[in-house]
C-alpha positions in Angstrom: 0.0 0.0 0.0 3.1 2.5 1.0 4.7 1.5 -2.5 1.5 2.2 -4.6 1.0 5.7 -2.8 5.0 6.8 -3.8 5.1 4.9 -7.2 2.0 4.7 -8.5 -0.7 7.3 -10.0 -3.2 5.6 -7.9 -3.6 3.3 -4.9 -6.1 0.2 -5.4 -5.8 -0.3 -1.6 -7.9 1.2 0.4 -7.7 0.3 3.3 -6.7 -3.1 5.4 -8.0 -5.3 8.0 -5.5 -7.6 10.1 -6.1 -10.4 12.5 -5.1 -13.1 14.8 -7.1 -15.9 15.6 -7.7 -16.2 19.4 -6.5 -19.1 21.4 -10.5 -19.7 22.1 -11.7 -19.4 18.9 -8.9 -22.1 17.5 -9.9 -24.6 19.8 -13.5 -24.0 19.1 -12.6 -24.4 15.1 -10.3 -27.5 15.7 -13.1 -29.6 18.0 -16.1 -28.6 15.6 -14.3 -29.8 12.8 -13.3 -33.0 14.8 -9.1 -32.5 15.2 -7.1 -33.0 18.3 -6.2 -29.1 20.2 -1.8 -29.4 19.2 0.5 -27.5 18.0 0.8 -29.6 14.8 -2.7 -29.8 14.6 -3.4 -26.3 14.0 -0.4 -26.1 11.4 -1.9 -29.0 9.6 -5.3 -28.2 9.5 -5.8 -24.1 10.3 -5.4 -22.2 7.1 -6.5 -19.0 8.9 -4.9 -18.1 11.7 -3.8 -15.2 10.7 -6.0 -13.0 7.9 -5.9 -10.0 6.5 -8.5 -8.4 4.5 -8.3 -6.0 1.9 -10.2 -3.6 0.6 -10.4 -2.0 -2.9 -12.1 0.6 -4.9 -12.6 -1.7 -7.9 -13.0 -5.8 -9.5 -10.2 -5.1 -11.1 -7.9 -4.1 -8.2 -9.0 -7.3 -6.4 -7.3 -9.2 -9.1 -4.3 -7.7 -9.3 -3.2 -7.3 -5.5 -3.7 -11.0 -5.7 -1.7 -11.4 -8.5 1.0 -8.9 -7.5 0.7 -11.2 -3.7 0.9 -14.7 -5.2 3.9 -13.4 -7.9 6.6 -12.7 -4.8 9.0 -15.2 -4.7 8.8 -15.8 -0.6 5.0 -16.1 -0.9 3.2 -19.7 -1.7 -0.2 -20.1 -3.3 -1.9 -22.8 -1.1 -5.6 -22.0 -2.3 -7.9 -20.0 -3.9 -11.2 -19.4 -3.9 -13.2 -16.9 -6.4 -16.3 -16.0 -4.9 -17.2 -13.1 -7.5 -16.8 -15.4 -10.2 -18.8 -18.0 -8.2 -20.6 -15.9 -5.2 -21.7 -18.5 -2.7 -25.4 -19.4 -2.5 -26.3 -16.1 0.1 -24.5 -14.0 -2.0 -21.7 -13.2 -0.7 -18.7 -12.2 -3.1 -14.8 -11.7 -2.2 -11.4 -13.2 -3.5 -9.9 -15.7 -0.6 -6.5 -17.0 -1.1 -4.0 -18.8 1.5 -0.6 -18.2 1.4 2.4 -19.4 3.1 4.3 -16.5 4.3 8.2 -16.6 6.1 7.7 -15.9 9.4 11.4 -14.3 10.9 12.1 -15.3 14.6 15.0 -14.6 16.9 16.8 -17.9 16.2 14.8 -19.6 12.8 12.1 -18.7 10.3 9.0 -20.6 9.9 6.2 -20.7 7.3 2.7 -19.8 8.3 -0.8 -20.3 6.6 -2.7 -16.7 6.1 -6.1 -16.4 4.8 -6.1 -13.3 2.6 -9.2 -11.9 1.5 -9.7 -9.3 -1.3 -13.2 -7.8 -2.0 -14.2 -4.5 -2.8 -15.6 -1.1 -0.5 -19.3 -2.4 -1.5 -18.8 -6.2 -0.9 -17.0 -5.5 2.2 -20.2 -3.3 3.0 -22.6 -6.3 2.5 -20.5 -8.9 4.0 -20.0 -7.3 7.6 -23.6 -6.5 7.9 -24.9 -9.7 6.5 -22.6 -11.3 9.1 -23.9 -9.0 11.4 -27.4 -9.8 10.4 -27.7 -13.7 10.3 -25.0 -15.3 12.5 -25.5 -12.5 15.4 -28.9 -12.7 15.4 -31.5 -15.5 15.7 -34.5 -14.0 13.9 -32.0 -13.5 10.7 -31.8 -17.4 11.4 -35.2 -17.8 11.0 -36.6 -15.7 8.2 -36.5 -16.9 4.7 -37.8 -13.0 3.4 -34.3 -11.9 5.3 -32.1 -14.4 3.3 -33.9 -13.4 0.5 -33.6 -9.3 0.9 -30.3 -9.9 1.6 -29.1 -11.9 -1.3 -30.7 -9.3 -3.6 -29.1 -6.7 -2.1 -25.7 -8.7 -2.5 -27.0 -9.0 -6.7 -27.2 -5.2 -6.8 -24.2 -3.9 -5.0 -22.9 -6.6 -7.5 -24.1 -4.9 -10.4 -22.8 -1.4 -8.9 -19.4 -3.1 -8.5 -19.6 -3.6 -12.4 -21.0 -0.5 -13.4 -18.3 1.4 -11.3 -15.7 -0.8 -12.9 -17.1 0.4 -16.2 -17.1 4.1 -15.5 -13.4 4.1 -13.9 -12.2 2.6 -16.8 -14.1 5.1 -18.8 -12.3 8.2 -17.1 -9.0 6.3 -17.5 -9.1 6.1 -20.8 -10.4 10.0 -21.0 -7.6 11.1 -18.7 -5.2 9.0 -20.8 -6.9 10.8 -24.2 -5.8 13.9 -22.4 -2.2 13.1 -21.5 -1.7 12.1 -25.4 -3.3 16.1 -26.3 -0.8 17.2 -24.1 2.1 15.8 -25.1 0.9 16.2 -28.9 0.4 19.7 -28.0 
């Protein structure tokens, strides 16, 4: 994000989101999914961890800060999943890859699992409210017209998503019409 602001004309970062799973919630995770509470287990079978979650203006960007991630030669590509190609069935839409990232300690280094998750301002938007919505609260549970209203809601900030890709690339491609009148000029 430091880089973009300095080298490029434009930041696709807006902003990030970091965490750390807590010692509670890991051993919650590990017994509902049936593993023994270790060390080894949570290396084995935790891909998340750690996440970090990061926001951008547009598709586009999500794209290619994974891209630009995965292409570093200390970073691994351990999984990917495309929900905006293929939003899950509530809706939701982001870009969730895990990576194995060198980890530097006093005396070794060691290679740890991060969930990294890429979605826009909009998606990000729908995704902490709809969390909000249906796992904090029990009526969200229990009303199909909820899921419903909130799936359509994820469809149309979809389509804004698009339709502000569109016009971004539109003024790009003006402002880049104007750069070659100036130089021309």
């Amino acid at each position: 994000s430091e880089e973009f602001k300095v080298k490029r004309q434009r930041n696709p970062i807006e902003y990030m989101k970091t965490r750390v799973k807590s010692i509670q919630s890991t051993v919650e995770k590990l017994s509902r999914k049936g593993y023994e509470t270790s060390i080894e287990s949570i290396k084995t079978n935790l891909h998340d961890m750690a996440g970090i979650r990061v926001i951008c203006s547009y598709v586009d960007d999500i794209y290619a800060i994974a891209d630009m991630l995965i292409s570093q030669n200390d970073i691994t590509l351990i999984e990917k999943k495309d929900y905006i190609k293929n939003p899950k069935p509530n809706g939701y839409r982001s870009l969730h890859i895990i990576v194995e990232v060198p980890v530097f300690f006093s005396d070794h280094i060691e290679s740890v699992k991060v969930e990294v998750q890429i979605r826009t301002i909009a998606m990000d938007f729908w995704a902490s409210l709809e969390h909000k919505l249906h796992y904090k609260s029990n009526v969200a549970k229990c009303s199909l017209n909820i899921k419903n209203d909130l799936k359509e809601c994820a469809d149309i900030i979809a389509q804004t998503d698009m339709r502000m890709q569109s016009i971004h690339e539109i003024v790009e491609k003006l402002e880049d019409d104007v750069e070659l009148r100036k130089i021309k000029i």
